[in-house]
PDBQT receptor file of N, H, CA, C and O in Angstrom, charges set to zero:
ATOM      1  N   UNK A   1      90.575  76.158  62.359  1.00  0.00    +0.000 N 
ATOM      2  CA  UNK A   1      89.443  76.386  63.226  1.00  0.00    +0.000 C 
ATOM      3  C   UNK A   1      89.874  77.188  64.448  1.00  0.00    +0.000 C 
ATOM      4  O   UNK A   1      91.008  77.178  64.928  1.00  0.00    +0.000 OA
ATOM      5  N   UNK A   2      88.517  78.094  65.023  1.00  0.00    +0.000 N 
ATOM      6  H   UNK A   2      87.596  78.103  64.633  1.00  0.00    +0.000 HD
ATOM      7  CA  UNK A   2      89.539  79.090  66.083  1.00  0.00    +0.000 C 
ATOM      8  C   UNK A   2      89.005  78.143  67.278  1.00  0.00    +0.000 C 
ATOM      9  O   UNK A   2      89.457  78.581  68.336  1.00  0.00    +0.000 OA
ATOM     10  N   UNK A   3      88.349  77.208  67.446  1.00  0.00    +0.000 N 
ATOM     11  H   UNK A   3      87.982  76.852  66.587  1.00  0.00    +0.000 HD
ATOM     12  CA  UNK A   3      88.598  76.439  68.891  1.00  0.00    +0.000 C 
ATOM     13  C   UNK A   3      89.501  75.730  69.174  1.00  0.00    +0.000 C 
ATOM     14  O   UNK A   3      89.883  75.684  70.343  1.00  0.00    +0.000 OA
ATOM     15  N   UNK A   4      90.329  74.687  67.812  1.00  0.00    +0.000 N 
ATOM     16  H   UNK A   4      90.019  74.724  66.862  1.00  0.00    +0.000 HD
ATOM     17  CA  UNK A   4      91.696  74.346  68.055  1.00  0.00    +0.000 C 
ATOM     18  C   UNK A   4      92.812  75.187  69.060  1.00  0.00    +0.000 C 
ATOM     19  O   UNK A   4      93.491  74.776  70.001  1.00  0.00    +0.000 OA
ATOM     20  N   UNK A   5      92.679  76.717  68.358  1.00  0.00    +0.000 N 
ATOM     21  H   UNK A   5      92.127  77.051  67.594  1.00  0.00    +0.000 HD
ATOM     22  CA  UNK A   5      93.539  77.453  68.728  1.00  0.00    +0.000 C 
ATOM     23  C   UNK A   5      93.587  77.806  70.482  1.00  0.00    +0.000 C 
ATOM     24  O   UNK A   5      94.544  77.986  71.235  1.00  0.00    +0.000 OA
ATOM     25  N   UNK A   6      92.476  77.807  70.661  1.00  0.00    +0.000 N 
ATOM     26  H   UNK A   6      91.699  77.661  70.050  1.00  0.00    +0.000 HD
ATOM     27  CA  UNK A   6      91.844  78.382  72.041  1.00  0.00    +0.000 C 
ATOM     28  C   UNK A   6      92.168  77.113  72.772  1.00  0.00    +0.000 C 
ATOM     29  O   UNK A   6      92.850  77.427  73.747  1.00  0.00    +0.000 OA
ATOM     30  N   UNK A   7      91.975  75.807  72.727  1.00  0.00    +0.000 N 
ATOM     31  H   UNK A   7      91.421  75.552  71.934  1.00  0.00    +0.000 HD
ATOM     32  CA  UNK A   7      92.212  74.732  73.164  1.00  0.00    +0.000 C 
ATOM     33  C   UNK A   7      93.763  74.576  73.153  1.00  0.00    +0.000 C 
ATOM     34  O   UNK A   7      94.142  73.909  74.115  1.00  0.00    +0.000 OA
ATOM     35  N   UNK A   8      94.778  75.006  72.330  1.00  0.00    +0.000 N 
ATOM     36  H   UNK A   8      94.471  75.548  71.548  1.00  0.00    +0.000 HD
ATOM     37  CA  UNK A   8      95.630  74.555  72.523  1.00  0.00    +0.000 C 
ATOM     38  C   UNK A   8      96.577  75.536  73.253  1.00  0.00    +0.000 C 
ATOM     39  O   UNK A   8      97.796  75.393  73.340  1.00  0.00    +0.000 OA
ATOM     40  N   UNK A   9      95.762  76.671  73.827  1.00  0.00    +0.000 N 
ATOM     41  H   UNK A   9      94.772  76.786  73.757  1.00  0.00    +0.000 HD
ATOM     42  CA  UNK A   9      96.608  77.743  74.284  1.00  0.00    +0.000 C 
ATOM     43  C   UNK A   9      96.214  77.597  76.032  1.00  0.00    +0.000 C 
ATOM     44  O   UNK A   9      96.790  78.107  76.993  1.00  0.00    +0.000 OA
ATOM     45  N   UNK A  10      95.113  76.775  75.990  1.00  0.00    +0.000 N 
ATOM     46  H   UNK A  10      94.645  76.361  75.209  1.00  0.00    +0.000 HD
ATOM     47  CA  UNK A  10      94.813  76.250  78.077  1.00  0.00    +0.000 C 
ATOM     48  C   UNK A  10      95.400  75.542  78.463  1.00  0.00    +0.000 C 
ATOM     49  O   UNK A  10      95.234  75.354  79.668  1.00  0.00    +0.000 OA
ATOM     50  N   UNK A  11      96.623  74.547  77.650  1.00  0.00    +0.000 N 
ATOM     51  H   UNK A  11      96.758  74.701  76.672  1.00  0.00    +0.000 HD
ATOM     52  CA  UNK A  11      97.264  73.743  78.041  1.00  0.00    +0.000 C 
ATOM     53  C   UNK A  11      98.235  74.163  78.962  1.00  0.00    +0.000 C 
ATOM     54  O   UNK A  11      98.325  73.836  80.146  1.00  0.00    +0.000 OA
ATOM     55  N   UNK A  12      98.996  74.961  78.276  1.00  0.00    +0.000 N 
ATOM     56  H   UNK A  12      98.922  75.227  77.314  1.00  0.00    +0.000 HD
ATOM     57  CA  UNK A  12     100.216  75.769  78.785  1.00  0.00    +0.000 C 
ATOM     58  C   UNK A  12      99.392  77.050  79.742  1.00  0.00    +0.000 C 
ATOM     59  O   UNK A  12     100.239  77.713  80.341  1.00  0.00    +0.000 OA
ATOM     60  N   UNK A  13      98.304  77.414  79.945  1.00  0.00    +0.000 N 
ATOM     61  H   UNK A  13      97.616  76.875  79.459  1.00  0.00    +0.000 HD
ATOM     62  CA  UNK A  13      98.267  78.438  80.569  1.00  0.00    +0.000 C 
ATOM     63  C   UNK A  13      97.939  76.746  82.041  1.00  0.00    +0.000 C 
ATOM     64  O   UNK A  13      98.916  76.395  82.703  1.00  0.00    +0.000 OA
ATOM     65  N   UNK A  14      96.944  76.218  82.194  1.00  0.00    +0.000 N 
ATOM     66  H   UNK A  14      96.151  76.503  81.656  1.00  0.00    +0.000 HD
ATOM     67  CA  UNK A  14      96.748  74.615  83.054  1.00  0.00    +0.000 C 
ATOM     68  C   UNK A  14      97.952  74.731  83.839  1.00  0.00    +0.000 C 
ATOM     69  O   UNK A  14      97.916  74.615  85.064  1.00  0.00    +0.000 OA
ATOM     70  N   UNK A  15      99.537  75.063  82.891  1.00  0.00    +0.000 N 
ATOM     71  H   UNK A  15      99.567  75.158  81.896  1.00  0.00    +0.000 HD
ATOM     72  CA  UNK A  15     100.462  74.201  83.583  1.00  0.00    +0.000 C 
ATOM     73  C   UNK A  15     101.096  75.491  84.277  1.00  0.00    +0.000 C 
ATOM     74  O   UNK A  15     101.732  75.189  85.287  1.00  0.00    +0.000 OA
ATOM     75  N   UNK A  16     101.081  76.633  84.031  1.00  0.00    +0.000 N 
ATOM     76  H   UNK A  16     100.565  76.879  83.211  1.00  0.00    +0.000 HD
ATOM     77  CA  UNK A  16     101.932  77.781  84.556  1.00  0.00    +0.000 C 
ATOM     78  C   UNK A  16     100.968  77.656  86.056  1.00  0.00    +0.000 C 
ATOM     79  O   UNK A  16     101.562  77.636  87.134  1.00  0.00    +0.000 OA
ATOM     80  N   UNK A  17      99.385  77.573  85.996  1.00  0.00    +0.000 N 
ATOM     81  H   UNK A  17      98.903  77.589  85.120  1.00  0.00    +0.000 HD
ATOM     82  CA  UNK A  17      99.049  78.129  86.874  1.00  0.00    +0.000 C 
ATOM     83  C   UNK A  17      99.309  77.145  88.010  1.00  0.00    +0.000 C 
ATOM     84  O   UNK A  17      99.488  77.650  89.118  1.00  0.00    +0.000 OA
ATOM     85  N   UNK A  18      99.368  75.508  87.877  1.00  0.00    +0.000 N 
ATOM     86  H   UNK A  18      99.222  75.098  86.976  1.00  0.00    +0.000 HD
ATOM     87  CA  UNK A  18      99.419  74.759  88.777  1.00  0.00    +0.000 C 
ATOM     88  C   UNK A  18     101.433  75.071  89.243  1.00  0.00    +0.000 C 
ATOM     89  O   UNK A  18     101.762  74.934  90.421  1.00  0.00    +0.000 OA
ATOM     90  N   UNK A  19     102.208  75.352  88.479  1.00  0.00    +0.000 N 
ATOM     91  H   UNK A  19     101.941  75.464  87.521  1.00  0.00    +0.000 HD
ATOM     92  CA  UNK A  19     103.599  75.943  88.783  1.00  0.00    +0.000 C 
ATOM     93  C   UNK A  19     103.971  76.439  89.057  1.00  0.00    +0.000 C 
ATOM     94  O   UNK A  19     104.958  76.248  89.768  1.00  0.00    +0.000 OA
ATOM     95  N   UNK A  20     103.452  77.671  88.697  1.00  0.00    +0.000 N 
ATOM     96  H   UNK A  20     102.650  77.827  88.120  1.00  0.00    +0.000 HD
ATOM     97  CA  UNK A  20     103.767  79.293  89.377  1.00  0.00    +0.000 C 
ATOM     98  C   UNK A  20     102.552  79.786  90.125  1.00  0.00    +0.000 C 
ATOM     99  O   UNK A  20     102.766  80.535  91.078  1.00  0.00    +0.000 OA
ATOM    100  N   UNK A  21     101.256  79.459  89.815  1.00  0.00    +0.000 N 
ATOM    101  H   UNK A  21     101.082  78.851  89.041  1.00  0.00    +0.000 HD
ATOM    102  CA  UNK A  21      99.862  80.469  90.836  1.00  0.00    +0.000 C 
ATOM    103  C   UNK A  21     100.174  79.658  92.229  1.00  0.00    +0.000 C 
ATOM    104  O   UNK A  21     100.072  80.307  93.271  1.00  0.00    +0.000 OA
ATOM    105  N   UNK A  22     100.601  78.088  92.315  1.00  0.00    +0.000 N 
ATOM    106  H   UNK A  22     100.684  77.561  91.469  1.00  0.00    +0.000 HD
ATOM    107  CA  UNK A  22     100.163  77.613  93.565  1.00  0.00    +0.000 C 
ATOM    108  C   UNK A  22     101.132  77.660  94.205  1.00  0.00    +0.000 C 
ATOM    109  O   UNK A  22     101.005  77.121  95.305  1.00  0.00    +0.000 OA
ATOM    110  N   UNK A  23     102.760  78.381  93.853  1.00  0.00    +0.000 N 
ATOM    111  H   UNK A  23     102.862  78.818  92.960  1.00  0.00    +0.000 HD
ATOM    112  CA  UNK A  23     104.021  78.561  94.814  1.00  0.00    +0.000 C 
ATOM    113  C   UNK A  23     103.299  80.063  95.206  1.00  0.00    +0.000 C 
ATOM    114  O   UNK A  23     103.517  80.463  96.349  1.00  0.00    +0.000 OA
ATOM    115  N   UNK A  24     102.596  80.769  94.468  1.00  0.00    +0.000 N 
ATOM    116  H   UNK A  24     102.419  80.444  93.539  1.00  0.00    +0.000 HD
ATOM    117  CA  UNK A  24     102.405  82.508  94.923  1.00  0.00    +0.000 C 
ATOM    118  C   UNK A  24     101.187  82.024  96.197  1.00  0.00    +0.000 C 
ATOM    119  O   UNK A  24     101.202  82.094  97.425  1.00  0.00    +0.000 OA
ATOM    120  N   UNK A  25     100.407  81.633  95.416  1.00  0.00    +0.000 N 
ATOM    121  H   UNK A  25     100.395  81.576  94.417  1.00  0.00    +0.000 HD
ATOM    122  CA  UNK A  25      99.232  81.282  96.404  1.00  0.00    +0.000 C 
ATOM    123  C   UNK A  25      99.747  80.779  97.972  1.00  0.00    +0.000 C 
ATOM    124  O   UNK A  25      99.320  81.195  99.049  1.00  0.00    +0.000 OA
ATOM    125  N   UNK A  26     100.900  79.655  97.708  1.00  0.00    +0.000 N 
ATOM    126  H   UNK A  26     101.247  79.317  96.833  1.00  0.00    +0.000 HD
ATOM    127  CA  UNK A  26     101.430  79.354  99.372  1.00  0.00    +0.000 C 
ATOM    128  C   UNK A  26     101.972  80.381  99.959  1.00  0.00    +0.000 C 
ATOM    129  O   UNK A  26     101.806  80.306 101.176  1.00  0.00    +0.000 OA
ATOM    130  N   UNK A  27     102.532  81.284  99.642  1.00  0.00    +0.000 N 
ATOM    131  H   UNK A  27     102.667  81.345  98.653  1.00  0.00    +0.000 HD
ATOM    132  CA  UNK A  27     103.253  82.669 100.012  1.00  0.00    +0.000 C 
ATOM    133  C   UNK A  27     102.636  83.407 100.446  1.00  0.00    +0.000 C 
ATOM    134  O   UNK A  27     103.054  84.280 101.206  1.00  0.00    +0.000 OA
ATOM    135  N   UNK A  28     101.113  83.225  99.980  1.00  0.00    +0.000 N 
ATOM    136  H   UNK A  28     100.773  82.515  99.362  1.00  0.00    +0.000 HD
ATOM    137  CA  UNK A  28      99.915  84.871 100.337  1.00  0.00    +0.000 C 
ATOM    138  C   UNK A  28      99.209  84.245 101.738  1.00  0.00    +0.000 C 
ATOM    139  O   UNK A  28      99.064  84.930 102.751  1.00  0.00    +0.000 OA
ATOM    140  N   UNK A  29      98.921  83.264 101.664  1.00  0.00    +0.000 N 
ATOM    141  H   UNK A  29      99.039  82.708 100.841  1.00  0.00    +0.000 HD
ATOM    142  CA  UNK A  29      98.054  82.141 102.379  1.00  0.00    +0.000 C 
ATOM    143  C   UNK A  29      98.788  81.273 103.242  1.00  0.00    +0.000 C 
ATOM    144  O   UNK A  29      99.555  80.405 102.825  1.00  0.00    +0.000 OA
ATOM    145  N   UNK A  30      98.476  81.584 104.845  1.00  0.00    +0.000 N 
ATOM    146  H   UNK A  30      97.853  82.289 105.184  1.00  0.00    +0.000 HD
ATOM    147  CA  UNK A  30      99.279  80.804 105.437  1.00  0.00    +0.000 C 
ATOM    148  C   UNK A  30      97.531  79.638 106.197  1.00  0.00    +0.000 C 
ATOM    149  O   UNK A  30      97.605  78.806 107.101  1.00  0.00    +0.000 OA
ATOM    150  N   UNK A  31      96.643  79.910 105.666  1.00  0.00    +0.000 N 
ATOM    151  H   UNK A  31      96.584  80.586 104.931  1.00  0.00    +0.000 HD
ATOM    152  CA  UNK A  31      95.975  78.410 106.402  1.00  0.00    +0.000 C 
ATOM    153  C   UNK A  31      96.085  77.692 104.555  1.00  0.00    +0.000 C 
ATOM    154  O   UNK A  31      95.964  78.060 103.387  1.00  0.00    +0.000 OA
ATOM    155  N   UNK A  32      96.451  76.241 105.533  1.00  0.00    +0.000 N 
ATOM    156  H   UNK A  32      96.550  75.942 106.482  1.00  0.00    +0.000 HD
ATOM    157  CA  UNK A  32      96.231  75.574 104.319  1.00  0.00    +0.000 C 
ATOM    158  C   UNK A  32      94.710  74.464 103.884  1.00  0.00    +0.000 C 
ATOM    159  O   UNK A  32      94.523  73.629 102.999  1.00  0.00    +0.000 OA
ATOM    160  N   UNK A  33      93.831  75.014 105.052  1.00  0.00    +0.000 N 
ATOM    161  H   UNK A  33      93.983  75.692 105.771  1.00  0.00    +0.000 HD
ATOM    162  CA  UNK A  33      92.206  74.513 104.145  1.00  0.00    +0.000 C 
ATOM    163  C   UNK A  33      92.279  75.334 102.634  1.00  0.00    +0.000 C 
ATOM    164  O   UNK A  33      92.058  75.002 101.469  1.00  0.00    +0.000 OA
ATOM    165  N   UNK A  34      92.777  76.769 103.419  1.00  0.00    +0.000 N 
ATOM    166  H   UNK A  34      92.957  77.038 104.365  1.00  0.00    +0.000 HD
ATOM    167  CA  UNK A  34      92.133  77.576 101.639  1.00  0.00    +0.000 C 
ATOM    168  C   UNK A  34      93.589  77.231 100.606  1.00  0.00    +0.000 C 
ATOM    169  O   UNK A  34      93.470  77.933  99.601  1.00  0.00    +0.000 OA
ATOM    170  N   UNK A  35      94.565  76.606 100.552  1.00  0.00    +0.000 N 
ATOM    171  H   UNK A  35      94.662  76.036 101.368  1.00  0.00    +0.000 HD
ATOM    172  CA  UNK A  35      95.678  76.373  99.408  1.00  0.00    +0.000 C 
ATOM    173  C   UNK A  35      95.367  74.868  99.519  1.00  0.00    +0.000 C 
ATOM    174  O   UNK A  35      96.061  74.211  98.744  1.00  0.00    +0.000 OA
ATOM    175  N   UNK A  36      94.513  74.138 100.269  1.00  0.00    +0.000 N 
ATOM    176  H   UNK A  36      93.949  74.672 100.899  1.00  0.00    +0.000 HD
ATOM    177  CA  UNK A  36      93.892  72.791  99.547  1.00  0.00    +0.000 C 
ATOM    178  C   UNK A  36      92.553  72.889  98.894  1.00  0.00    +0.000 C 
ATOM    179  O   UNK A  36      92.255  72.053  98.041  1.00  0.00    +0.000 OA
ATOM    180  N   UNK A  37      91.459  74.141  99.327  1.00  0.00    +0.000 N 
ATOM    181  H   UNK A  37      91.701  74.821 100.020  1.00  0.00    +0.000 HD
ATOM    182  CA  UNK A  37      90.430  74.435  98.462  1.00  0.00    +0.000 C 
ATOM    183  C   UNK A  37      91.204  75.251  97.190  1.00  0.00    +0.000 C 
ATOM    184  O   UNK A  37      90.496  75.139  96.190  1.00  0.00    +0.000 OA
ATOM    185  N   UNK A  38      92.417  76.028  96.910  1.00  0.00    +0.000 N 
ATOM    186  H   UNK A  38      92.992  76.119  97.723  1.00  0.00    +0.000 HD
ATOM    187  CA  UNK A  38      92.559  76.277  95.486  1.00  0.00    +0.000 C 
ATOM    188  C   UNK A  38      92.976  75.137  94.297  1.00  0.00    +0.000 C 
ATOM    189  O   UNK A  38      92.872  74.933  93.087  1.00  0.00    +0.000 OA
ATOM    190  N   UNK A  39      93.601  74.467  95.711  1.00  0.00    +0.000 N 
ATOM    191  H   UNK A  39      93.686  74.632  96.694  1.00  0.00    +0.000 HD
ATOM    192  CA  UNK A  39      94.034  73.196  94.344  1.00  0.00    +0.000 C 
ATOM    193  C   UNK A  39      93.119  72.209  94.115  1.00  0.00    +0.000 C 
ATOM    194  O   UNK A  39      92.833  71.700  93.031  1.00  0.00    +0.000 OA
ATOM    195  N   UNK A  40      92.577  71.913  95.437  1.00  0.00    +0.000 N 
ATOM    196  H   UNK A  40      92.809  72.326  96.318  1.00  0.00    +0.000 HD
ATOM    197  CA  UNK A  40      91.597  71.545  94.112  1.00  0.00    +0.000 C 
ATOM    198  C   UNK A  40      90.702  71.876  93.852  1.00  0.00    +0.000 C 
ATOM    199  O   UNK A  40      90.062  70.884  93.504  1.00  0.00    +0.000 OA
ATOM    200  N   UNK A  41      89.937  72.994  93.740  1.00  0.00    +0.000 N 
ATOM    201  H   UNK A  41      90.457  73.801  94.022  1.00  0.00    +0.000 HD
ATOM    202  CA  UNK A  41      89.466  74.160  92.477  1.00  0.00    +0.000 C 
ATOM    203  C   UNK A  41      89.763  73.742  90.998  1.00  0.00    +0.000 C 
ATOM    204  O   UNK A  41      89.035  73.234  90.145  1.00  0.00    +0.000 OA
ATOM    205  N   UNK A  42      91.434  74.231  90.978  1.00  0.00    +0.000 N 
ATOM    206  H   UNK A  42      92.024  74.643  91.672  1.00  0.00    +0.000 HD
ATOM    207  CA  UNK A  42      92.303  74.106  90.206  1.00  0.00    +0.000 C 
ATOM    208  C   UNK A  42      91.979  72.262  89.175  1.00  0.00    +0.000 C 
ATOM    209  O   UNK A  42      91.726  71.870  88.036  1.00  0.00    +0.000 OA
ATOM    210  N   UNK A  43      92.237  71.677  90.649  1.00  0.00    +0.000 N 
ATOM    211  H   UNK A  43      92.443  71.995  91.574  1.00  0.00    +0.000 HD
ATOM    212  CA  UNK A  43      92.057  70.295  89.830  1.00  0.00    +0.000 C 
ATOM    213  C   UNK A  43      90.554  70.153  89.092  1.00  0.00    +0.000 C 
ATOM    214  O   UNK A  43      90.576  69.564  88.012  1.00  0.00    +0.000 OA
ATOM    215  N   UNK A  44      89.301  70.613  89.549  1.00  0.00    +0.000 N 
ATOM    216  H   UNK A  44      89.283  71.091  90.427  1.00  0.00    +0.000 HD
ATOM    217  CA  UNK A  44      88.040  70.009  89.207  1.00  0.00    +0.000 C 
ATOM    218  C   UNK A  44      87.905  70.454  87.984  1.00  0.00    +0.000 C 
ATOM    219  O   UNK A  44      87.270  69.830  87.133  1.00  0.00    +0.000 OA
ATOM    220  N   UNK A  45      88.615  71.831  87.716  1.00  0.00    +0.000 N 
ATOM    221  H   UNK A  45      89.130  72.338  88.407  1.00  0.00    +0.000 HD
ATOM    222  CA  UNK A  45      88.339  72.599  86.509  1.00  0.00    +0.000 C 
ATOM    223  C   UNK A  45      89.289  72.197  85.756  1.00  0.00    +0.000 C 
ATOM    224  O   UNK A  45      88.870  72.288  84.602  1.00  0.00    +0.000 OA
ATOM    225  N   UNK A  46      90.409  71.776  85.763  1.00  0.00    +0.000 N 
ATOM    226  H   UNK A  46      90.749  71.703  86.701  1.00  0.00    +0.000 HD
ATOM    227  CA  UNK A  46      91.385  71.121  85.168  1.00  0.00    +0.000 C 
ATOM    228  C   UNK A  46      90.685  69.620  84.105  1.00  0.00    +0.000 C 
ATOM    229  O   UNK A  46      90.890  69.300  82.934  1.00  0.00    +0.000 OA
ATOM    230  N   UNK A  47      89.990  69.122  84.993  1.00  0.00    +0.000 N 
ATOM    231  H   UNK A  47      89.824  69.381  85.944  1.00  0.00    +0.000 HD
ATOM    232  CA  UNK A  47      89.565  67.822  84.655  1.00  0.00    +0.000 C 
ATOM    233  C   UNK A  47      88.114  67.755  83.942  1.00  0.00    +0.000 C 
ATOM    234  O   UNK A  47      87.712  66.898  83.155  1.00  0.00    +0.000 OA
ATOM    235  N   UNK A  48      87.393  68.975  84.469  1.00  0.00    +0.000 N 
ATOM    236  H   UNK A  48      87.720  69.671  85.109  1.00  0.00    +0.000 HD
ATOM    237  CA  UNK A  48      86.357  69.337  83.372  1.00  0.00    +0.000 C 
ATOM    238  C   UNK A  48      86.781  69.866  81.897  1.00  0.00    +0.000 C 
ATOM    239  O   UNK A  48      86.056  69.580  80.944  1.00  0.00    +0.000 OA
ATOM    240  N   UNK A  49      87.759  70.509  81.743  1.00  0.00    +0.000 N 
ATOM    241  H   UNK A  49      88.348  70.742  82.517  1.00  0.00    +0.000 HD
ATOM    242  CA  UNK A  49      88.493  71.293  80.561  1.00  0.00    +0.000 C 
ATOM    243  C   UNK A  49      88.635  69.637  79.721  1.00  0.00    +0.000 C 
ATOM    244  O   UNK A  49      87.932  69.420  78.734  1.00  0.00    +0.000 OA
ATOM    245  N   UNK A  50      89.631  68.542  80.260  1.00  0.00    +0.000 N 
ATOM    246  H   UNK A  50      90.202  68.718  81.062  1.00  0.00    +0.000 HD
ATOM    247  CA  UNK A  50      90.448  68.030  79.580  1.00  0.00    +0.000 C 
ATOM    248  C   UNK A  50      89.464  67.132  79.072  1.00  0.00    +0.000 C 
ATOM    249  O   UNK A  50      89.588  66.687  77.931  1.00  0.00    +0.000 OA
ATOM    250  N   UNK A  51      87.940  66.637  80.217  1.00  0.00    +0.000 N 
ATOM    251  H   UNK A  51      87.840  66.999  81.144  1.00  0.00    +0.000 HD
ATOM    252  CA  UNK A  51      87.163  65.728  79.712  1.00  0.00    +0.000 C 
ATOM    253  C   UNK A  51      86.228  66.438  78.434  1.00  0.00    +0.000 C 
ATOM    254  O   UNK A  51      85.901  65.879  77.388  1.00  0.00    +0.000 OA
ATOM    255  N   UNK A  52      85.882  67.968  78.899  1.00  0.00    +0.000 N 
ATOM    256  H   UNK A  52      86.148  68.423  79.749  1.00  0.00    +0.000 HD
ATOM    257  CA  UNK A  52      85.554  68.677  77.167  1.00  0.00    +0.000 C 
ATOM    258  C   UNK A  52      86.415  68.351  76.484  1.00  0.00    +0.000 C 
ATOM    259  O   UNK A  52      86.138  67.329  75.857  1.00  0.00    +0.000 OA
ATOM    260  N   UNK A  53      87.206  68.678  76.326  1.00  0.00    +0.000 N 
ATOM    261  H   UNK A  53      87.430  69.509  76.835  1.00  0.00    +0.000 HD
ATOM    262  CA  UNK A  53      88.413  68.460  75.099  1.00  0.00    +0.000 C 
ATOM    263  C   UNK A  53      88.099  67.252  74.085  1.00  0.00    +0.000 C 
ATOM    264  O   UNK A  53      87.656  67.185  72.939  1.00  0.00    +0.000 OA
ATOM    265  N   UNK A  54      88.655  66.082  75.307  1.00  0.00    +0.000 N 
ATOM    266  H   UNK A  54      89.015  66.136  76.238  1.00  0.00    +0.000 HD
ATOM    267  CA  UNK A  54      88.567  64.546  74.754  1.00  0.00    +0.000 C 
ATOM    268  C   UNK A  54      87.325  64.301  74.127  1.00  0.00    +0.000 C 
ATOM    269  O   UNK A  54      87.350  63.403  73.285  1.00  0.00    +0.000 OA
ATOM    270  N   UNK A  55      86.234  64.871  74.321  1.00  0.00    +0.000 N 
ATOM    271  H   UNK A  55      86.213  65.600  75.005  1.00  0.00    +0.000 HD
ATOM    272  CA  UNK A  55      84.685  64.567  73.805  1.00  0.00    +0.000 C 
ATOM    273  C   UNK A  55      84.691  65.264  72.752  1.00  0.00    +0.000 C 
ATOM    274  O   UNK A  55      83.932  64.879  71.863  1.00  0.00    +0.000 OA
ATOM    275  N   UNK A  56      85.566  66.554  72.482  1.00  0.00    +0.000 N 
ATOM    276  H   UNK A  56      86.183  66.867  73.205  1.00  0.00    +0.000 HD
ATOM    277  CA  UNK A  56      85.197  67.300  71.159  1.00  0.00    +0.000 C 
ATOM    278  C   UNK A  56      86.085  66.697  70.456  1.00  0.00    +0.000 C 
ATOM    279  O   UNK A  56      85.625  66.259  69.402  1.00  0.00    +0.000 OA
ATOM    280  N   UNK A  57      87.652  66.416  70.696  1.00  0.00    +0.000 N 
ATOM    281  H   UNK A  57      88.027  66.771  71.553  1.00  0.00    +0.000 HD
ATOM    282  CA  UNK A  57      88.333  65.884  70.057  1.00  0.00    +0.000 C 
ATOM    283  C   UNK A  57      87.799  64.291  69.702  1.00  0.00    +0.000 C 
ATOM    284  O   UNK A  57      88.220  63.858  68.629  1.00  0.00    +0.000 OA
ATOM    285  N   UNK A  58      86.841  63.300  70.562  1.00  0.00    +0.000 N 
ATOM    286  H   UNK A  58      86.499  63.652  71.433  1.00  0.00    +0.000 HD
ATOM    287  CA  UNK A  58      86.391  62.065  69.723  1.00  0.00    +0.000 C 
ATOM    288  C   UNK A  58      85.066  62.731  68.587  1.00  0.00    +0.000 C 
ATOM    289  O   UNK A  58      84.721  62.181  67.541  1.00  0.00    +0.000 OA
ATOM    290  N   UNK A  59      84.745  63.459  68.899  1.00  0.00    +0.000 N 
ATOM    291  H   UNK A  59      85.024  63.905  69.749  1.00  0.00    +0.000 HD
ATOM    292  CA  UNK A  59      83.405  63.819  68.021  1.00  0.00    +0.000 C 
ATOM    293  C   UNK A  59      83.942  64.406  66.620  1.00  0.00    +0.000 C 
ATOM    294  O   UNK A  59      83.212  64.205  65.650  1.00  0.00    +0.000 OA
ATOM    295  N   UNK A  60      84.866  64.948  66.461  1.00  0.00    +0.000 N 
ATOM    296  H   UNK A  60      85.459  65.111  67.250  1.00  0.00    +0.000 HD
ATOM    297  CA  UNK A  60      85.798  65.565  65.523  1.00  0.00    +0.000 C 
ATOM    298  C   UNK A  60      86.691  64.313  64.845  1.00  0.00    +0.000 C 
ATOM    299  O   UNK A  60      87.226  64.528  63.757  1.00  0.00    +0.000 OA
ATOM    300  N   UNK A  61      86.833  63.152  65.418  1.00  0.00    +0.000 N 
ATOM    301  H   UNK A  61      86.398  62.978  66.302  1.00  0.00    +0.000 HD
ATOM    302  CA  UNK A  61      87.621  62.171  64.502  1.00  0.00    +0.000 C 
ATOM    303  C   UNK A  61      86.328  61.349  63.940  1.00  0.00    +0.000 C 
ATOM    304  O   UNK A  61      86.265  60.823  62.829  1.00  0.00    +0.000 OA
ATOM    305  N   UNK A  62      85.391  61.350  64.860  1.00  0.00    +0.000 N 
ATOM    306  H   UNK A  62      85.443  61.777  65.763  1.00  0.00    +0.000 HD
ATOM    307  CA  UNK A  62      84.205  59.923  64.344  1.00  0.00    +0.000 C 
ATOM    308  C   UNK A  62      83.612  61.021  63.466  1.00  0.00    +0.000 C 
ATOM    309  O   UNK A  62      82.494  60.519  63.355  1.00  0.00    +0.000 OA
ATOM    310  N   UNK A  63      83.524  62.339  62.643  1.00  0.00    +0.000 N 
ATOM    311  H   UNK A  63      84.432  62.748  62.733  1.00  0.00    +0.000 HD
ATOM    312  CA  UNK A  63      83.099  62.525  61.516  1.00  0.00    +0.000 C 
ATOM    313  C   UNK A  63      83.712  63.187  60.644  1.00  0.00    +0.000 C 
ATOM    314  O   UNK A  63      83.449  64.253  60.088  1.00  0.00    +0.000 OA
ATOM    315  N   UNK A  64      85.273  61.872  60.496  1.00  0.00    +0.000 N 
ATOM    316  H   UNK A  64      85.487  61.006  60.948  1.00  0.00    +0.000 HD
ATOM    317  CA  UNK A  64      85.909  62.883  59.579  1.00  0.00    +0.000 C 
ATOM    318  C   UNK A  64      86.140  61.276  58.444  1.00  0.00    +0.000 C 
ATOM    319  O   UNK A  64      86.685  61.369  57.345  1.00  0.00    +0.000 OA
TER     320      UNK A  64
């Protein structure tokens, strides 16, 4: 299936950006309201992604 694929390729992009975007982001940005509004940006959309996921991934086991 090509949403597996797509799903399993935000994981690793999730983790570069909270690793590497938010050391660049402190470097560009010296107030830190706006490098606590990216993270958590970062986090809300993080946690919307993973709660889609978990709902497609239970809907995908309860009709198999």
């Amino acid at each position: 299936m090509v949403t597996q694929k797509l799903r399993k390729l935000v994981y690793p992009l999730i983790i570069v950006y909270f690793l590497v975007g938010m050391r660049n982001i402190e470097r560009v940005t010296d107030n830190i309201v706006l490098q606590f509004g990216y993270v958590a940006l970062g986090l809300i959309i993080t946690l919307i992604f993973v709660y889609w996921d978990l709902m497609i991934t239970n809907r995908e086991k309860k009709y198999r």
